[in-house]
N, C-alpha and C positions, 0 to 999 in steps of 0.2 A: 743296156745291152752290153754284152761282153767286149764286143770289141769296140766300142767309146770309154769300158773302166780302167780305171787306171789306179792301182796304191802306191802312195808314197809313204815311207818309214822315214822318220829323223830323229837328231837326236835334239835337236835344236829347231825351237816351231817359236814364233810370235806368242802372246798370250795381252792380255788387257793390261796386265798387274806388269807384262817383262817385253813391251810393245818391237824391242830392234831384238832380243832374243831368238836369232836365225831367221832373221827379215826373208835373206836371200831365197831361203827356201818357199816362203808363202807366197814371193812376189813372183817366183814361178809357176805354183801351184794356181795363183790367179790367172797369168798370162796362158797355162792349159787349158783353165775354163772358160774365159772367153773365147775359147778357139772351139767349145762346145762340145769339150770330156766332160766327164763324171770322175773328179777325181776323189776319191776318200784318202784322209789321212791320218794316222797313228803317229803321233808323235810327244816327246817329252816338251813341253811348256814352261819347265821353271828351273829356272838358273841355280838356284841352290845348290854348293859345293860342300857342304857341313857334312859330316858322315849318316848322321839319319836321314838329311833330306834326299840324300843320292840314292840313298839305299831303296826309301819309298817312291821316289819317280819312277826308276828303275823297273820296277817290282808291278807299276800301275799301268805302264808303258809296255808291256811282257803281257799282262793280262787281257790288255788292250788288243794285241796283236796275235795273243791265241784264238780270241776271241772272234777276229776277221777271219783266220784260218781256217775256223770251220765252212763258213761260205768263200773261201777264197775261189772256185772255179769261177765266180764272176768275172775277174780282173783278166784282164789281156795282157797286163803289164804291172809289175812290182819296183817302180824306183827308189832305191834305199840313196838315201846321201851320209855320207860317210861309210866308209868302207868296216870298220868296225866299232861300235857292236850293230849298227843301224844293218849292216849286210848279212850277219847271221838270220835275223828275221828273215829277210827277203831272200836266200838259200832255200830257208825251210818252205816258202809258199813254191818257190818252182819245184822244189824235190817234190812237193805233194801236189802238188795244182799242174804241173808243166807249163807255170806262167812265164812270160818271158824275162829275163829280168835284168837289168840295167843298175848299177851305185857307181855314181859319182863320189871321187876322190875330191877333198878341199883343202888338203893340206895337212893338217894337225892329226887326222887319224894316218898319214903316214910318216911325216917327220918325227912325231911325239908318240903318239898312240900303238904300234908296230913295233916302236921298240923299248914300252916297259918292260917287257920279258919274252920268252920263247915262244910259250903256248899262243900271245894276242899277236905274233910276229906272225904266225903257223897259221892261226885262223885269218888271218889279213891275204896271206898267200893265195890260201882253200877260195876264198871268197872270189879274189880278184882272179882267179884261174876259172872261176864255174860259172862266173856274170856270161850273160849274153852278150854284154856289152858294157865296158867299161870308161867313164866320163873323168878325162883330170882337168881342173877347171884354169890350170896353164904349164906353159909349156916345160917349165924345171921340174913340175910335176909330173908332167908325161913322161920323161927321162925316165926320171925315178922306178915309175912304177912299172917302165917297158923293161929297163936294163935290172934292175936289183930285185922283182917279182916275178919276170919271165911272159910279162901280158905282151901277147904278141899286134904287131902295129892293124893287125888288119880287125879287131877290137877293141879298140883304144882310140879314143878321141879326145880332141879337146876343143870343150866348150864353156864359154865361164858361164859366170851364172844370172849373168846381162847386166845393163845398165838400164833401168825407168825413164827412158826419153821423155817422159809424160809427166814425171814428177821432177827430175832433176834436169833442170833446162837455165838457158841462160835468163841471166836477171839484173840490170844493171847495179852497181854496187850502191850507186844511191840510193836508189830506191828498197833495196835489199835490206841497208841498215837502218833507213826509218824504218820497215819493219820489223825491225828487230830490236829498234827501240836503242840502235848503237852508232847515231848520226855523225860522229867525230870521222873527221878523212885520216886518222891516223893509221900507222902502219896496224893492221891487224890478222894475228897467225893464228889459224885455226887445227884441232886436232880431231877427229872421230874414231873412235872404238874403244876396246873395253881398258879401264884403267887396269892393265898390268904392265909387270918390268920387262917382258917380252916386247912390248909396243915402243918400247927406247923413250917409257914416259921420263926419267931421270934425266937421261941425253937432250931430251927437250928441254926442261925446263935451265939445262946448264946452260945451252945453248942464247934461250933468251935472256938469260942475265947479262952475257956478253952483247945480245942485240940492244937490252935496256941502254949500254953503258952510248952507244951510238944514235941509239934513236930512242931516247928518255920516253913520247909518248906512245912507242909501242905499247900492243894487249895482245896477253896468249890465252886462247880460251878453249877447253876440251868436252866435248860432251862425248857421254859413255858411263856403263853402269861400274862402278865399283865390284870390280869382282873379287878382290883379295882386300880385304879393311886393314891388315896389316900395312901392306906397302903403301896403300894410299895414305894413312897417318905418317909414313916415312915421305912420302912426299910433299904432306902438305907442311911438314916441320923443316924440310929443306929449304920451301920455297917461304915461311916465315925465318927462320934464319938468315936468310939473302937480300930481304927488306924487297919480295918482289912482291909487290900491290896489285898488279896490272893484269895480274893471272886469275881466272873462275874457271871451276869444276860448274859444268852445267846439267848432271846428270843423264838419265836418257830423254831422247825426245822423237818425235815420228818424224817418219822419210821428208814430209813435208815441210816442217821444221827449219832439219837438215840442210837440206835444199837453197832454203833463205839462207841459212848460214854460211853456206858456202859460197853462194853469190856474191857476200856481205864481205868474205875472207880478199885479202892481199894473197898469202899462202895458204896453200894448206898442205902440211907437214904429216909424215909418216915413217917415224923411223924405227922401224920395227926391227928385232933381230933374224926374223924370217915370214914370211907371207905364202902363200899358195897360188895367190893370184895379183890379191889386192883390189879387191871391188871397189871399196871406199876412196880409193884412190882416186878410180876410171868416172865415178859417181861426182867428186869434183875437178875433174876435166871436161866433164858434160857438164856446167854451171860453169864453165870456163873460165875456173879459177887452176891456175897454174901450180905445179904438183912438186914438194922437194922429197922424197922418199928415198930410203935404204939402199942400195942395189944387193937387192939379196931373194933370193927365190921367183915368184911370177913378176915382182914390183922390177926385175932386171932385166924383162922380155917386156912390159907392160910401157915401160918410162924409157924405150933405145932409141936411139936416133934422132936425141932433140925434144922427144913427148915429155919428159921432164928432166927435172934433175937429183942427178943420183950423186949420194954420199954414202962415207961409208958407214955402216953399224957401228954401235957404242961408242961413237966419237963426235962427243960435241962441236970440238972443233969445225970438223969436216961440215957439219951441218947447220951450223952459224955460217960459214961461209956459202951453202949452199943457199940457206934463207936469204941473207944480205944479197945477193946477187937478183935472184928474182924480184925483191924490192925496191933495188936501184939502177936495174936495167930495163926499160921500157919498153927495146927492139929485141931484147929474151923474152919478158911476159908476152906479146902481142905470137913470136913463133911458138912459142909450148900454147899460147891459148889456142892458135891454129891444127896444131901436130895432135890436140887434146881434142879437137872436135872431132876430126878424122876417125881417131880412133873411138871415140863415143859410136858412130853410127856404125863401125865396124861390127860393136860389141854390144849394137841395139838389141831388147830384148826381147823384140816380136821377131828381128830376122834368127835367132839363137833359138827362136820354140820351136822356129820351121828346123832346123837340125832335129833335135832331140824327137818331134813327132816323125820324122825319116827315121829316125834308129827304133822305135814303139813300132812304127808298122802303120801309122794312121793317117789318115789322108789329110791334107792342112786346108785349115780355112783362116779367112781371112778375118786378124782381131775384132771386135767388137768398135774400137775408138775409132779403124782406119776410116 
């Protein structure tokens, strides 16, 4: 029935072959379904950034969603995520359908994406001015797109894009690293998300060299896909240069994984040169592993008052200092483990779908697990 469908566009969807590729988005699309929508989704599946591979996602992705088009009056509601190109889709279904239509902002389609040129600046505007309603998934975001796009506050919300209390939960560290097959009590720093130089992967790895020299059997361990082969060969020739041993690239792995891993982790480090929100973050603060991150974008409203600690971008320094601190103060891990819970159930992600089904127009039911 019309009024339980729902489409979501992205540009970024999970796949078999690219399982964390826009996780966020499916672990909401699920958390809709259990609440017993119908939701269909149109979305690109694979990471490839090579110019033919972009060009035929793209191209399959467009065909896909003409193709909905034609029966688009079924949908009550169009959520595009990311504001451009995923929001010209969902334009086109309200101009022709009068669906309702809602795209969340995540970050990168407005810090990066808005401003390669004039025209993706122009349609970023169009888009965010004709939404019904407009999602930024934190609050440096919200600024942004209120004050420098003209989206006025009484359509503009912000809501992230939740945390999985169901899958990222606490786990004592013992038992986390028998599972993981990594039963040493030494110091151990963890990292999640895509290997590039934007994620302050260099800053990291400078940073543990300085932790090795103090705590010889520290391990820095990253999982996340290789997005550029370039820089990651730059890294991995840095850190054989440096005689650091103690470092594994673990490629991708599922939320469940994850999970253990972070349990498993001492730290876990994020120093990104800018974030939108920082999920991965808030993801291990719920597994109540304490957070040393950037202070830069949502990770600066996300980690205030004690939730973690913040240093600054591209400065090793600052961030060996921030790591060593968490490690060697016991009455700081135990209040960020605190400050980190708090905020987990703030930023649960069944109380976050009752939001987003208020802004759809759908009556809410109770998930499926409660």
């Amino acid at each position: 029935m019309k009024r339980d469908r729902i489409l979501v566009i992205s540009n970024m969807y999970p796949s078999e072959a690219s399982p964390t590729f826009g996780i966020f988005v499916k672990n909401q699309v699920e958390a809709l379904r259990e609440r017993g929508l119908t939701v269909d989704v149109v979305a690109i599946q694979n990471p490839a950034n090579h110019k033919m591979g972009v060009l035929t996602k793209y191209m399959m992705w467009m065909l896909q969603a003409f193709f909905l088009l034609f029966v688009g009056y079924r949908y009550k509601v169009v959520h595009a995520h990311y504001v451009f190109p995923s929001g010209i889709l969902g334009l086109l279904f309200k101009k022709i359908w009068k669906c309702h239509f809602v795209v969340t902002a995540h970050g990168s389609d407005i810090h990066k994406m808005a401003k390669i040129n004039g025209t993706i600046e122009r349609m970023t505007k169009l888009i965010l001015k004709q939404a019904d309603h407009v999602i930024a998934v934190g609050q440096t975001l919200y600024q942004e797109i209120h004050e420098q796009f003209g989206v006025k506050d009484s359509k503009l919300s912000i809501i992230s894009m939740g945390v999985n209390r169901q899958v990222f939960k606490p786990l004592s560290s013992e038992i986390a690293r028998e599972n993981i097959g990594h039963p040493s009590g030494d110091p151990m720093i963890l990292f999640v998300g895509n290997l590039i130089e934007a994620k302050g992967i260099k800053e990291l790895v400078l940073a543990f060299e300085k932790i090795k020299a103090v705590k010889p059997n520290a391990s820095l361990h990253m999982i996340g896909r290789i997005a550029n082969e370039s820089f990651y060969h730059q890294v991995r020739q840095m850190i054989t240069e440096k005689g650091l041993t103690d470092v594994t690239f673990h490629g991708p792995m599922s939320q469940k994984e994850i999970a253990q891993w972070m349990s498993a982790a001492d730290v876990f480090a994020l120093p990104s040169y800018n974030e939108g929100f920082g999920l991965v973050a808030l993801e291990a603060m719920s597994c109540h592993t304490p957070v040393v991150a950037s202070d830069v974008g949502g990770l600066s409203y996300l980690l205030a008052d004690g939730a973690g600690v913040l240093i600054q971008p591209k400065d090793p320094e600052s961030l060996y200092v921030g790591i060593m601190k968490v490690i060697e103060n016991e009455t700081l891990r135990q209040g960020l483990v605190n400050k980190g819970e708090l905020l987990s159930n703030e930023n649960d992600q069944d109380y976050l779908v009752d939001k987003i089904l208020t802004l759809y127009g759908v009556s809410r039911k109770e998930p499926a697990h409660s």
